[in-house]
CHARMM internal coordinates of N, CA and C (Angstrom, degrees):
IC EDIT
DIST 1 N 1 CA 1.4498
DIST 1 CA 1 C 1.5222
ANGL 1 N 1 CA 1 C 108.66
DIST 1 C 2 N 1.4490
ANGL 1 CA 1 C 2 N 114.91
DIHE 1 N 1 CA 1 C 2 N 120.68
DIST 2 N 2 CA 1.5896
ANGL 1 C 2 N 2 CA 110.62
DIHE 1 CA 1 C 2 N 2 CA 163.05
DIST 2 CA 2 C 1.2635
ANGL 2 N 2 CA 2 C 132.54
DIHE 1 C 2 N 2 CA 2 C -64.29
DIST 2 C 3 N 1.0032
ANGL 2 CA 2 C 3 N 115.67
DIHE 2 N 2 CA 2 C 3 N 133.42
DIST 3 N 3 CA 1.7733
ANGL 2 C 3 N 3 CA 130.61
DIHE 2 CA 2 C 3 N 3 CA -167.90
DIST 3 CA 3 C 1.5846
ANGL 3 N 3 CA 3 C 86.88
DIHE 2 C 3 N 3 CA 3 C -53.94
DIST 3 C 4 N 1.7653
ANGL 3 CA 3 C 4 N 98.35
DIHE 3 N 3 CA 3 C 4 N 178.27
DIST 4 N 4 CA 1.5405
ANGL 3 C 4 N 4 CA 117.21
DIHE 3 CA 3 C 4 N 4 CA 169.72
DIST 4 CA 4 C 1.7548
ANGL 4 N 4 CA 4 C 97.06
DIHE 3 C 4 N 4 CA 4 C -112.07
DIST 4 C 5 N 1.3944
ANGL 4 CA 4 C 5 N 98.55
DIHE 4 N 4 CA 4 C 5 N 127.39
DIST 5 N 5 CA 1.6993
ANGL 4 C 5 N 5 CA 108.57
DIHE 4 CA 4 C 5 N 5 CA -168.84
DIST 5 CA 5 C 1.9480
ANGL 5 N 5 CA 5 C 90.77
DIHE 4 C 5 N 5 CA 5 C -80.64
DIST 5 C 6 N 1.0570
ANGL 5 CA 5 C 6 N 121.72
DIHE 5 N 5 CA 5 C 6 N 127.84
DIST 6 N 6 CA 1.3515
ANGL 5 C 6 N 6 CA 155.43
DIHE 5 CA 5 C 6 N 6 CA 119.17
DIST 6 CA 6 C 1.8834
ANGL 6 N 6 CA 6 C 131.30
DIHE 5 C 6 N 6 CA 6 C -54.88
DIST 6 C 7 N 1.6811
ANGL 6 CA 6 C 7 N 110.87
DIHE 6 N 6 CA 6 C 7 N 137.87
DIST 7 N 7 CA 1.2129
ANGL 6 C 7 N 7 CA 100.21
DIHE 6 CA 6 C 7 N 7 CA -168.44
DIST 7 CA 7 C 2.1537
ANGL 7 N 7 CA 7 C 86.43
DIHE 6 C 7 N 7 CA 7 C -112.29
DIST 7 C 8 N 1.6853
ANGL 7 CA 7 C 8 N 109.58
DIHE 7 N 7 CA 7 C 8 N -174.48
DIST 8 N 8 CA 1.4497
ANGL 7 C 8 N 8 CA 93.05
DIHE 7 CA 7 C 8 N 8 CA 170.95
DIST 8 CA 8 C 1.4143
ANGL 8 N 8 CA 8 C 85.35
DIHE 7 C 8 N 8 CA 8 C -84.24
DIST 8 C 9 N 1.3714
ANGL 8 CA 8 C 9 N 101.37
DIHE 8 N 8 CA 8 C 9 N -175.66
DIST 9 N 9 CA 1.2441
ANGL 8 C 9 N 9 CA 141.45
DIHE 8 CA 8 C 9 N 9 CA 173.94
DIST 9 CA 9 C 1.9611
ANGL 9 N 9 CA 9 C 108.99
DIHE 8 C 9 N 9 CA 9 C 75.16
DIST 9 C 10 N 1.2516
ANGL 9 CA 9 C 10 N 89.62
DIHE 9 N 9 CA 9 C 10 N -22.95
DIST 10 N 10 CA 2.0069
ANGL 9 C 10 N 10 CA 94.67
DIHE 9 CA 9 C 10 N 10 CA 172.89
DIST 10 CA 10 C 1.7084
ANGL 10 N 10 CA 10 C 101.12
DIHE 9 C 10 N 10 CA 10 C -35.95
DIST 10 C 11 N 1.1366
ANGL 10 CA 10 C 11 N 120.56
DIHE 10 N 10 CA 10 C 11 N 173.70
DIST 11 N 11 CA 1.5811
ANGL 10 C 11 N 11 CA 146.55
DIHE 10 CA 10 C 11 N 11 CA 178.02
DIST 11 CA 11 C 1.2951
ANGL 11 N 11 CA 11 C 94.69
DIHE 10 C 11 N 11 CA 11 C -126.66
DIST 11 C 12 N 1.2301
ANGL 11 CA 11 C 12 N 104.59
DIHE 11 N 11 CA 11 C 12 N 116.94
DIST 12 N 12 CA 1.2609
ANGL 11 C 12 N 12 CA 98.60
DIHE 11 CA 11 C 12 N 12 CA 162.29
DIST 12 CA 12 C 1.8742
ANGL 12 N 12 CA 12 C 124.74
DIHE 11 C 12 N 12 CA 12 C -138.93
DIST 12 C 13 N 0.9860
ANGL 12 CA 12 C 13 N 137.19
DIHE 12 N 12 CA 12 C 13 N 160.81
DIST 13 N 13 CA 1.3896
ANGL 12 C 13 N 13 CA 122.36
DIHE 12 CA 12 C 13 N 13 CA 166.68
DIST 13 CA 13 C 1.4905
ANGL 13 N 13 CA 13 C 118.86
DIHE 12 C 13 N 13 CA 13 C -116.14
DIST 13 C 14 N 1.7602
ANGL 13 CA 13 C 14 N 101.28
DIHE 13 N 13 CA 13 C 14 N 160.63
DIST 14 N 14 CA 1.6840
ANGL 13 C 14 N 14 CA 105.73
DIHE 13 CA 13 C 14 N 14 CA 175.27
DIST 14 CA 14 C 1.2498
ANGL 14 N 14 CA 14 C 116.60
DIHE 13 C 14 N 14 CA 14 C -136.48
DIST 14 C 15 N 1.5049
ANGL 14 CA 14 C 15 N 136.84
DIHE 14 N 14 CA 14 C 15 N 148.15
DIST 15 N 15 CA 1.4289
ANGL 14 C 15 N 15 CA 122.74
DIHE 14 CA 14 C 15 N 15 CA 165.15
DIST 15 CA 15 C 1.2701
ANGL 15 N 15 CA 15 C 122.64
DIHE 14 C 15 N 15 CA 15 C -78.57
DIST 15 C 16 N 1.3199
ANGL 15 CA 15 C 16 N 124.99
DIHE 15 N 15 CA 15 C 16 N 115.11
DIST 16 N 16 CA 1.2777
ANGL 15 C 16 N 16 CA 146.78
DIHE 15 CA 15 C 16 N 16 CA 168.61
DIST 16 CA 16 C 1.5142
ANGL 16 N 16 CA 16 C 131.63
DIHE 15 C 16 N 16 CA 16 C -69.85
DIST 16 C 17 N 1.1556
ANGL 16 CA 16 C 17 N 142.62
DIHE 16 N 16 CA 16 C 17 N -179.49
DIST 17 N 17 CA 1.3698
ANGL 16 C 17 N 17 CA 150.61
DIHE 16 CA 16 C 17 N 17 CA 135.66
DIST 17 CA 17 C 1.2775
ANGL 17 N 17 CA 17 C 118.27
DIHE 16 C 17 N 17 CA 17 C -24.16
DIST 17 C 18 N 1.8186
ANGL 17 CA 17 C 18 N 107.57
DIHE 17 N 17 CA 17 C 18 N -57.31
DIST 18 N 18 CA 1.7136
ANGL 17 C 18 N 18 CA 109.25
DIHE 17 CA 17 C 18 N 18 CA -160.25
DIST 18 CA 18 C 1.8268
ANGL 18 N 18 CA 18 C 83.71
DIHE 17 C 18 N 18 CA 18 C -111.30
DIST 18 C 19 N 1.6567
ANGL 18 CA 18 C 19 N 133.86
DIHE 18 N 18 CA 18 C 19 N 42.81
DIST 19 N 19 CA 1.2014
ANGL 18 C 19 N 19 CA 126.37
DIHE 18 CA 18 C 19 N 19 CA -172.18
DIST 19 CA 19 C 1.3171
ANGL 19 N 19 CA 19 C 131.72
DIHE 18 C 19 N 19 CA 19 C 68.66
DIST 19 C 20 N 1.5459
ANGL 19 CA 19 C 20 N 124.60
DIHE 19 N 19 CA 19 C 20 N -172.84
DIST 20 N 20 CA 1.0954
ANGL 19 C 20 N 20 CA 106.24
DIHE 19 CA 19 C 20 N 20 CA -145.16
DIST 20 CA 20 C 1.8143
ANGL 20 N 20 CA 20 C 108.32
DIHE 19 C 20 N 20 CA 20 C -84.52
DIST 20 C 21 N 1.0770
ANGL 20 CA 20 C 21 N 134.85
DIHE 20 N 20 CA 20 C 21 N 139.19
DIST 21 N 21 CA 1.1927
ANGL 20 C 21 N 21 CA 130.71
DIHE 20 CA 20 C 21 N 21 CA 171.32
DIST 21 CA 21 C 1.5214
ANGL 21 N 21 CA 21 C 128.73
DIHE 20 C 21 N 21 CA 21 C -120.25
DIST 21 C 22 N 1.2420
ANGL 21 CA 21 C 22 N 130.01
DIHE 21 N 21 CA 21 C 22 N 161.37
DIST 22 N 22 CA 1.6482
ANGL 21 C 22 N 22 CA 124.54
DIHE 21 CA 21 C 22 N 22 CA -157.21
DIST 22 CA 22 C 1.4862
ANGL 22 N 22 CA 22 C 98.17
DIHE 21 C 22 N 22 CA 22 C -136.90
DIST 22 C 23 N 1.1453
ANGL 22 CA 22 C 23 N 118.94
DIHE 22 N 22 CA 22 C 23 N 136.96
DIST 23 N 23 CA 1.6183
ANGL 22 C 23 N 23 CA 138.11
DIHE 22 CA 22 C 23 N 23 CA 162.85
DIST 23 CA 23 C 1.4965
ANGL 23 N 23 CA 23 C 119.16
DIHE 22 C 23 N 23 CA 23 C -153.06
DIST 23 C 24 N 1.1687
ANGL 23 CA 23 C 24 N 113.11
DIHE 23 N 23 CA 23 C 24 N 175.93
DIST 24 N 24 CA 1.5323
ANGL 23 C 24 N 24 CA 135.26
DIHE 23 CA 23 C 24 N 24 CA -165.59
DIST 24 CA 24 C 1.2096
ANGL 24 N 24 CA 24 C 101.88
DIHE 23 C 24 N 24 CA 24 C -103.98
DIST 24 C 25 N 1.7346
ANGL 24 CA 24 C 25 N 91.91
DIHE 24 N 24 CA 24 C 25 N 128.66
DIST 25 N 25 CA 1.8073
ANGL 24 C 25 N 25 CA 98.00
DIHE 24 CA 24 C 25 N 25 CA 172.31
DIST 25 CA 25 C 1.6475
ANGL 25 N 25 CA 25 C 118.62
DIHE 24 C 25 N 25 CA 25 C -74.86
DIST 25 C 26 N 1.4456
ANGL 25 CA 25 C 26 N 123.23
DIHE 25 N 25 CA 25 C 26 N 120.22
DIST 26 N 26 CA 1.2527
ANGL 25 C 26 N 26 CA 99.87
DIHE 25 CA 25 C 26 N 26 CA -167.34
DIST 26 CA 26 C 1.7329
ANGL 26 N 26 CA 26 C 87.04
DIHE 25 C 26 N 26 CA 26 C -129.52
DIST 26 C 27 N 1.5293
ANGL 26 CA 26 C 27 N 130.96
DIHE 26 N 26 CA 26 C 27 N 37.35
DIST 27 N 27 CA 1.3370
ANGL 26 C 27 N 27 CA 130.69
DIHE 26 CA 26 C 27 N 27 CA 155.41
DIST 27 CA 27 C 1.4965
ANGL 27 N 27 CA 27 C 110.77
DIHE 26 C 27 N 27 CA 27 C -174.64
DIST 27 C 28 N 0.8620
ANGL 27 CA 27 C 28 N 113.43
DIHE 27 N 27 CA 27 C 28 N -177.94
DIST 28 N 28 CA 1.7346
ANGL 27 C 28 N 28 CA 114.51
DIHE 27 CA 27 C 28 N 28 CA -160.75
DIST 28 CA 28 C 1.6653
ANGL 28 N 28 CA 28 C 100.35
DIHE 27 C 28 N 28 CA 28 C -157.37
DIST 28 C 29 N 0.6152
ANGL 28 CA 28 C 29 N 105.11
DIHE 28 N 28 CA 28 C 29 N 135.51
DIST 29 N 29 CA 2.6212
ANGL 28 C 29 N 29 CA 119.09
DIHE 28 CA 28 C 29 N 29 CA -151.13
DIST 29 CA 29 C 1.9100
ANGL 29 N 29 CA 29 C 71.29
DIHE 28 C 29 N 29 CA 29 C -114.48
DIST 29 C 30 N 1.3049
ANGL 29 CA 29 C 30 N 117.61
DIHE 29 N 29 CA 29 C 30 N 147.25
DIST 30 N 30 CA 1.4895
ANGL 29 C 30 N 30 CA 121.67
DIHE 29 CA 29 C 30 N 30 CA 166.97
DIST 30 CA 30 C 2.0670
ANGL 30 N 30 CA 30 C 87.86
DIHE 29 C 30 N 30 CA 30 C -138.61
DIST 30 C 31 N 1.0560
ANGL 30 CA 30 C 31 N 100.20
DIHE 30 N 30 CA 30 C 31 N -17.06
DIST 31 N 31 CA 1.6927
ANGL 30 C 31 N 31 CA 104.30
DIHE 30 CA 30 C 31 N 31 CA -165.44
DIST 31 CA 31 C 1.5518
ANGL 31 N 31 CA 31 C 113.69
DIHE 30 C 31 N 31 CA 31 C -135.83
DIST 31 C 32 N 1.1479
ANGL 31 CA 31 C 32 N 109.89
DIHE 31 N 31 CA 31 C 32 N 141.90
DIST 32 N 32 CA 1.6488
ANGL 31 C 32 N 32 CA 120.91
DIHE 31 CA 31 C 32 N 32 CA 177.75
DIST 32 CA 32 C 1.3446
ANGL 32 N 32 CA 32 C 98.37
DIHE 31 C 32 N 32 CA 32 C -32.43
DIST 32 C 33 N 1.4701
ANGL 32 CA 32 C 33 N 106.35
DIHE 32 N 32 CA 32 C 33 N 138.31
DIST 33 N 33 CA 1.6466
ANGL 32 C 33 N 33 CA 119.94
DIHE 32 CA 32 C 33 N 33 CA 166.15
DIST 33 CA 33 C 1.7686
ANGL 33 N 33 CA 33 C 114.36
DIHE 32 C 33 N 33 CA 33 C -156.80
DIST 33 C 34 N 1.7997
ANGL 33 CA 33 C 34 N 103.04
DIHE 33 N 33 CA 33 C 34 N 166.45
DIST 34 N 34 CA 0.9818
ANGL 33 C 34 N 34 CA 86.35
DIHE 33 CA 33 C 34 N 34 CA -165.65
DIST 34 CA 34 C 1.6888
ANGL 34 N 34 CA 34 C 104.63
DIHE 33 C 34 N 34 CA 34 C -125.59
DIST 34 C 35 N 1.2956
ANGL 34 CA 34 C 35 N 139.70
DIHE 34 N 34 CA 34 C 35 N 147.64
DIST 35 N 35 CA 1.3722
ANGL 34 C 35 N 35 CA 143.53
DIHE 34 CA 34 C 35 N 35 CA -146.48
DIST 35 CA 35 C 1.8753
ANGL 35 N 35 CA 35 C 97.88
DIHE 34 C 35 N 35 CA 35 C -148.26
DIST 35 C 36 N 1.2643
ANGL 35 CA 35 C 36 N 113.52
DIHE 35 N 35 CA 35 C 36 N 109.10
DIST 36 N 36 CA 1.4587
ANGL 35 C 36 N 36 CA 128.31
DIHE 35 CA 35 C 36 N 36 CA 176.19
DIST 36 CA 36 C 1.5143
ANGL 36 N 36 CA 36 C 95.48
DIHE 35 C 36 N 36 CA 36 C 42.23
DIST 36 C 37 N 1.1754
ANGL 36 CA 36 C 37 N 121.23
DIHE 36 N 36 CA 36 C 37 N 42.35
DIST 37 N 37 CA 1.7088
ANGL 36 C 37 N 37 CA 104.31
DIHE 36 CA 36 C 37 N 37 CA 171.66
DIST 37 CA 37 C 1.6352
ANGL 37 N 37 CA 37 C 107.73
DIHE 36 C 37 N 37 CA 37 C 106.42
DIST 37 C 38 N 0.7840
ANGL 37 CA 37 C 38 N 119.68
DIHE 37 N 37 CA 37 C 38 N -48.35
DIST 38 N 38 CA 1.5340
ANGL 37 C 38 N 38 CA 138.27
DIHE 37 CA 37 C 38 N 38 CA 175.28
DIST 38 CA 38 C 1.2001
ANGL 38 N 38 CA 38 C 116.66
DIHE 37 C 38 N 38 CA 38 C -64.91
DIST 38 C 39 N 1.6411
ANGL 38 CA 38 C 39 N 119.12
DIHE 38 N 38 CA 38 C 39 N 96.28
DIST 39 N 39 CA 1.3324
ANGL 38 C 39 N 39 CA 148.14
DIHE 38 CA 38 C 39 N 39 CA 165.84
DIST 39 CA 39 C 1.9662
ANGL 39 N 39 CA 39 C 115.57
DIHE 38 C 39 N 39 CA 39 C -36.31
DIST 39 C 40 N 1.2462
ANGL 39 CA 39 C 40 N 127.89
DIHE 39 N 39 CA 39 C 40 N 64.38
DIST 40 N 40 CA 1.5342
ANGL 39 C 40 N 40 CA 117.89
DIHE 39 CA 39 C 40 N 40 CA -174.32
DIST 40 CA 40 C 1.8651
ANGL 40 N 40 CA 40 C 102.27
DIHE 39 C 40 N 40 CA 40 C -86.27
DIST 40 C 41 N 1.1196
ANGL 40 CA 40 C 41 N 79.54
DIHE 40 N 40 CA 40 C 41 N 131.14
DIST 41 N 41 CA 1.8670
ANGL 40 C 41 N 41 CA 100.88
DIHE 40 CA 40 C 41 N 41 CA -178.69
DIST 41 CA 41 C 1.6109
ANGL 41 N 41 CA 41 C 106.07
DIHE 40 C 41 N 41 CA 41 C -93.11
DIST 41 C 42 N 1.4592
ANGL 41 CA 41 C 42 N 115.08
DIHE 41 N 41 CA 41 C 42 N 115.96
DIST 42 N 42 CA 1.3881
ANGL 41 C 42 N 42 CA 134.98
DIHE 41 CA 41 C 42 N 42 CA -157.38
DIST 42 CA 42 C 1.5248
ANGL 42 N 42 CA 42 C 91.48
DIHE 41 C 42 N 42 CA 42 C -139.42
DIST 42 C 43 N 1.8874
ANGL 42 CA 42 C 43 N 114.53
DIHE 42 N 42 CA 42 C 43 N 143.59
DIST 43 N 43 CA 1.4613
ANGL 42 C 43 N 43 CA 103.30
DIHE 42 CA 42 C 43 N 43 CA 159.26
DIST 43 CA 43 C 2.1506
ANGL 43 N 43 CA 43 C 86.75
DIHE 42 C 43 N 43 CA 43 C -146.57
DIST 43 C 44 N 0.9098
ANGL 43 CA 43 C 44 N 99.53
DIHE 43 N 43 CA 43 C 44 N -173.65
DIST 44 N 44 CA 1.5315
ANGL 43 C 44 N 44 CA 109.58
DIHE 43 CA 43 C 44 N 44 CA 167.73
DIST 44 CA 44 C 1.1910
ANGL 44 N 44 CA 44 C 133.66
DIHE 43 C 44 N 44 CA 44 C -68.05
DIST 44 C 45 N 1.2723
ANGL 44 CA 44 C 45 N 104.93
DIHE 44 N 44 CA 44 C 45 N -22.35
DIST 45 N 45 CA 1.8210
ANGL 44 C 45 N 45 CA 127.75
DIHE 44 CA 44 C 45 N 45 CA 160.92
DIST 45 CA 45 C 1.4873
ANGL 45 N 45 CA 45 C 108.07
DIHE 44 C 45 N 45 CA 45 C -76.81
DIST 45 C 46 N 1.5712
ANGL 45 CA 45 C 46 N 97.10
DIHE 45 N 45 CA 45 C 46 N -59.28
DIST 46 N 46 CA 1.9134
ANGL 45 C 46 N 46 CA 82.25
DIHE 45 CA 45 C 46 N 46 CA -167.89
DIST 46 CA 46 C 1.6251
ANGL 46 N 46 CA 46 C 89.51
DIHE 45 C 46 N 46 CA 46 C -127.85
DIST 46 C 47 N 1.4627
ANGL 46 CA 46 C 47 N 109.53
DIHE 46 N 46 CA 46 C 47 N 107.92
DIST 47 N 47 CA 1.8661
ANGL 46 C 47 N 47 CA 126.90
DIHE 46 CA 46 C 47 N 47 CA -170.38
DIST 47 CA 47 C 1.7237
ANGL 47 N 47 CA 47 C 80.18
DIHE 46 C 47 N 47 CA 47 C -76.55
DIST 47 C 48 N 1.4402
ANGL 47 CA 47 C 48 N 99.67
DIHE 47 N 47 CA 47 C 48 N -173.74
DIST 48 N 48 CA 1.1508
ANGL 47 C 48 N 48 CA 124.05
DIHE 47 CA 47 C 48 N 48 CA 147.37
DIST 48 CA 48 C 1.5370
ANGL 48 N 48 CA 48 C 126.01
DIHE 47 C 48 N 48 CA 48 C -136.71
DIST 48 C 49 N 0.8899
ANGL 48 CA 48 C 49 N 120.65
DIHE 48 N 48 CA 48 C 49 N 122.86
DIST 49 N 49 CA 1.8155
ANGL 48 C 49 N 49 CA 120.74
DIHE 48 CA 48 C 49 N 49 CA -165.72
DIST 49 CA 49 C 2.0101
ANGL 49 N 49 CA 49 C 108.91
DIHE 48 C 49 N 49 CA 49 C -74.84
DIST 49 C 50 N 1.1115
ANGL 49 CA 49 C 50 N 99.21
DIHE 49 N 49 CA 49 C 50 N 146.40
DIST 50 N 50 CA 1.2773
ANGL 49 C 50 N 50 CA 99.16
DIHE 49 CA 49 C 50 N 50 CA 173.65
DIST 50 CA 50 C 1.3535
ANGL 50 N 50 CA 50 C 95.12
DIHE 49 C 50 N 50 CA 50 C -119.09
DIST 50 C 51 N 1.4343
ANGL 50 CA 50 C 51 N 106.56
DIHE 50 N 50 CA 50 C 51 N 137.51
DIST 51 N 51 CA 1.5121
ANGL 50 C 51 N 51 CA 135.23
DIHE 50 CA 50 C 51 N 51 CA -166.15
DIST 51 CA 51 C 1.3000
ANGL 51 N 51 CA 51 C 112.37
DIHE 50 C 51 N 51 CA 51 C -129.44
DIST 51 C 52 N 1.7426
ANGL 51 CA 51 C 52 N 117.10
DIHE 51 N 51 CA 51 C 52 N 121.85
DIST 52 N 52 CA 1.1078
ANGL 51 C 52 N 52 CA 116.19
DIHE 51 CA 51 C 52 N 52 CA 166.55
DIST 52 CA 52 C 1.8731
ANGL 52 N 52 CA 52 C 112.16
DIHE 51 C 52 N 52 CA 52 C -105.08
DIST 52 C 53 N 1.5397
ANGL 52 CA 52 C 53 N 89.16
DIHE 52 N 52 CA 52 C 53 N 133.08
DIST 53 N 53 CA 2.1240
ANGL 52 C 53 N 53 CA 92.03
DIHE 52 CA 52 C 53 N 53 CA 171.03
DIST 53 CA 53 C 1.2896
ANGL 53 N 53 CA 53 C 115.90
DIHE 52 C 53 N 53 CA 53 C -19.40
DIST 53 C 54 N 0.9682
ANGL 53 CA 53 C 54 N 130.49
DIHE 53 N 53 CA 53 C 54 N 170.32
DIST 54 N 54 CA 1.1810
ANGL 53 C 54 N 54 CA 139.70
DIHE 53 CA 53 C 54 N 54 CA 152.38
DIST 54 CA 54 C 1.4372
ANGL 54 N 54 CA 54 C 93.52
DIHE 53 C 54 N 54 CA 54 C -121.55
DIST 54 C 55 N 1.5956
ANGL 54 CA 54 C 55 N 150.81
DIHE 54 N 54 CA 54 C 55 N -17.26
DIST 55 N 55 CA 1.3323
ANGL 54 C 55 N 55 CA 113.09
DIHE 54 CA 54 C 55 N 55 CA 156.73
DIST 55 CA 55 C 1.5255
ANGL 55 N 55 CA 55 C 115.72
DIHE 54 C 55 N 55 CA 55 C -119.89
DIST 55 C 56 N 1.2683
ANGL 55 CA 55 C 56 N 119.81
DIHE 55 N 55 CA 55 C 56 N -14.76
DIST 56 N 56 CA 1.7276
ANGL 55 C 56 N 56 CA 96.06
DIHE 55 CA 55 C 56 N 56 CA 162.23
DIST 56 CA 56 C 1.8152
ANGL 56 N 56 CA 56 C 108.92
DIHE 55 C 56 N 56 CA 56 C -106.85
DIST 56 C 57 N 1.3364
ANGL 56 CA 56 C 57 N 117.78
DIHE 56 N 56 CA 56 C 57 N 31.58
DIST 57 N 57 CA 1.7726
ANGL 56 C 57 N 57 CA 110.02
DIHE 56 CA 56 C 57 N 57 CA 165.42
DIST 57 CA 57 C 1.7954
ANGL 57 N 57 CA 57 C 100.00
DIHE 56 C 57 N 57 CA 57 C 79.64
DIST 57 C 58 N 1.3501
ANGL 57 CA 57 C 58 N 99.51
DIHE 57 N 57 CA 57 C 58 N -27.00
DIST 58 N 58 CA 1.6106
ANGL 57 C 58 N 58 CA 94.88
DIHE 57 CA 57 C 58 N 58 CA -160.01
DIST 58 CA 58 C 1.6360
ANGL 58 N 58 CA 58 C 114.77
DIHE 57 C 58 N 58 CA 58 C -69.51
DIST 58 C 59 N 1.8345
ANGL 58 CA 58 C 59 N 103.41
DIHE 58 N 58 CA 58 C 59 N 151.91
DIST 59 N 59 CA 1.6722
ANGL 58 C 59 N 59 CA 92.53
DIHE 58 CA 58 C 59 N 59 CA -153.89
DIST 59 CA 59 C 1.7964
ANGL 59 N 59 CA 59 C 112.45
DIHE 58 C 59 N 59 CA 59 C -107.64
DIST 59 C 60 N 1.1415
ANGL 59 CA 59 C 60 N 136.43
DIHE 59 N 59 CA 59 C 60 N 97.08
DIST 60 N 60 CA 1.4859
ANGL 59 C 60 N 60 CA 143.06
DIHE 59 CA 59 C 60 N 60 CA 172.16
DIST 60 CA 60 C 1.5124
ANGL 60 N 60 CA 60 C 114.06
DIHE 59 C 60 N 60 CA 60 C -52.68
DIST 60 C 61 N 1.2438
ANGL 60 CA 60 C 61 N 98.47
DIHE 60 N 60 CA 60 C 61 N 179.13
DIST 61 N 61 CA 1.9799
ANGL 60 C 61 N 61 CA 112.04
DIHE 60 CA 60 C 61 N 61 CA -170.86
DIST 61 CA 61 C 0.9973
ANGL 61 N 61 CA 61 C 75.35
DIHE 60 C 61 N 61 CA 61 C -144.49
DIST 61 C 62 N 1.4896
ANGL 61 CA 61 C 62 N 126.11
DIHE 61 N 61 CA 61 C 62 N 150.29
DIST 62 N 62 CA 1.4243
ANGL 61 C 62 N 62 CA 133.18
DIHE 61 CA 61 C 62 N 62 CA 153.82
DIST 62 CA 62 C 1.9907
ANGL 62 N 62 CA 62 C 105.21
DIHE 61 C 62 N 62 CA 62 C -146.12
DIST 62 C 63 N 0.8676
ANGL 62 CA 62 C 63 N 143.31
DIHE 62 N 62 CA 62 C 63 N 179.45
DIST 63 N 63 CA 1.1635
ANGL 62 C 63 N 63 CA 160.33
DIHE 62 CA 62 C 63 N 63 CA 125.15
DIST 63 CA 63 C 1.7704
ANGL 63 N 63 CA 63 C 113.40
DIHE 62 C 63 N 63 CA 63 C -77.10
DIST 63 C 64 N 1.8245
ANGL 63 CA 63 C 64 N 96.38
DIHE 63 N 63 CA 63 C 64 N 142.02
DIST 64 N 64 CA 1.6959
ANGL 63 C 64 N 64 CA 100.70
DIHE 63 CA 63 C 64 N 64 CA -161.50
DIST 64 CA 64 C 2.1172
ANGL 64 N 64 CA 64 C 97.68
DIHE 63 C 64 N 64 CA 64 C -65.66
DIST 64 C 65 N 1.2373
ANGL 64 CA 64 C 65 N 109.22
DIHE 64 N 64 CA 64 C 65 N -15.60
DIST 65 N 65 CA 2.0391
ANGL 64 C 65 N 65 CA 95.89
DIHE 64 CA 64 C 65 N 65 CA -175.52
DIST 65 CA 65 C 1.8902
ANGL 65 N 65 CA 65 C 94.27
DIHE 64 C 65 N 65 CA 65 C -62.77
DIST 65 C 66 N 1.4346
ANGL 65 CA 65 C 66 N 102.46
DIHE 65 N 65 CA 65 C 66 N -44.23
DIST 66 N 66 CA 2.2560
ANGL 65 C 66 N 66 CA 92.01
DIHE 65 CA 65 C 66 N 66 CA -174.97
DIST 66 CA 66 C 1.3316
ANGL 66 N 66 CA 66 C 99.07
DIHE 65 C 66 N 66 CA 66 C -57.27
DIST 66 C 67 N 1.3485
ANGL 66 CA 66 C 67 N 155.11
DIHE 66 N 66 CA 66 C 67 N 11.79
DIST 67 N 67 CA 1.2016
ANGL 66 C 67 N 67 CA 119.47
DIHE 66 CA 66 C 67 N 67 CA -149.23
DIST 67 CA 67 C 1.7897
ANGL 67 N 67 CA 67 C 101.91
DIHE 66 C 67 N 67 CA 67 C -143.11
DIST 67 C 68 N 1.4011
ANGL 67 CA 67 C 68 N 99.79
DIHE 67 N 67 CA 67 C 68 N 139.13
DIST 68 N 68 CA 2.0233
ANGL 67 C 68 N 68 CA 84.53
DIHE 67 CA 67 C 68 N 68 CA -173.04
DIST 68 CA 68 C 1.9438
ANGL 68 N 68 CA 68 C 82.61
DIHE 67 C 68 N 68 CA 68 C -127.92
DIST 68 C 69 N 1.5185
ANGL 68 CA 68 C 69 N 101.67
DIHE 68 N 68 CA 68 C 69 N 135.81
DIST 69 N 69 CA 1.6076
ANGL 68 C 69 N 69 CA 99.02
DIHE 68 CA 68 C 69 N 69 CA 165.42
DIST 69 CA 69 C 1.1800
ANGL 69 N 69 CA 69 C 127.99
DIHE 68 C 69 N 69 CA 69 C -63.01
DIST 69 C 70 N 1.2898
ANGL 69 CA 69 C 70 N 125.58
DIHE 69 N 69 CA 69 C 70 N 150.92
DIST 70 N 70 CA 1.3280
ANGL 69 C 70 N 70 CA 120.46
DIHE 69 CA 69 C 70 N 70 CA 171.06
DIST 70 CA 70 C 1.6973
ANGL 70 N 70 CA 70 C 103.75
DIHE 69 C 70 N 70 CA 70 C -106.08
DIST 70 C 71 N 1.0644
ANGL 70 CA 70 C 71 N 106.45
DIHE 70 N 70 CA 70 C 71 N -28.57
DIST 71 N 71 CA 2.1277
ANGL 70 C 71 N 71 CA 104.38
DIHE 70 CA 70 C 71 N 71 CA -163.49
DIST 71 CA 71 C 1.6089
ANGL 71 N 71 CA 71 C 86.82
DIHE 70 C 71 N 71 CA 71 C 169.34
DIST 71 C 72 N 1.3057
ANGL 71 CA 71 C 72 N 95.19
DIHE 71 N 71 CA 71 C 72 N 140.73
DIST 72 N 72 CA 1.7516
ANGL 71 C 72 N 72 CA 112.54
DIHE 71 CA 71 C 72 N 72 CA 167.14
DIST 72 CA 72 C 1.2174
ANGL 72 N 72 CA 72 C 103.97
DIHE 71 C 72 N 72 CA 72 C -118.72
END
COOR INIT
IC SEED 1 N 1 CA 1 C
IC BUILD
């Protein structure tokens, strides 16, 4: 299934652990990378966005299917 393409700076939200939470795309993964040890699988078809909170700063990986816009 193809992801939903996202630009940076979009708003976007995801459901989480502690519910749903919203941050700003501020990079876009097209290629394998690696994050504290942790192997995230990225290609040009299906990126994965890196997302920072909008209320504790803190920064997520998601693929564009977790992710619904709020406003770009």
């Amino acid at each position: 299934m193809q992801s939903k393409t996202f630009e940076i700076g979009d708003i976007v939200s995801w459901n989480s652990e502690a519910g749903y939470v919203s941050g700003r795309i501020r990079n876009i993964h097209t290629a394998p990378f690696m994050v504290n040890g942790y192997q995230h699988h990225a290609t040009a078809i299906n990126p994965q966005y890196e997302i920072e909170s909008l209320k504790t700063g803190h920064i997520a990986f998601h693929k564009g299917t977790a992710l619904t816009r709020i406003t770009s």
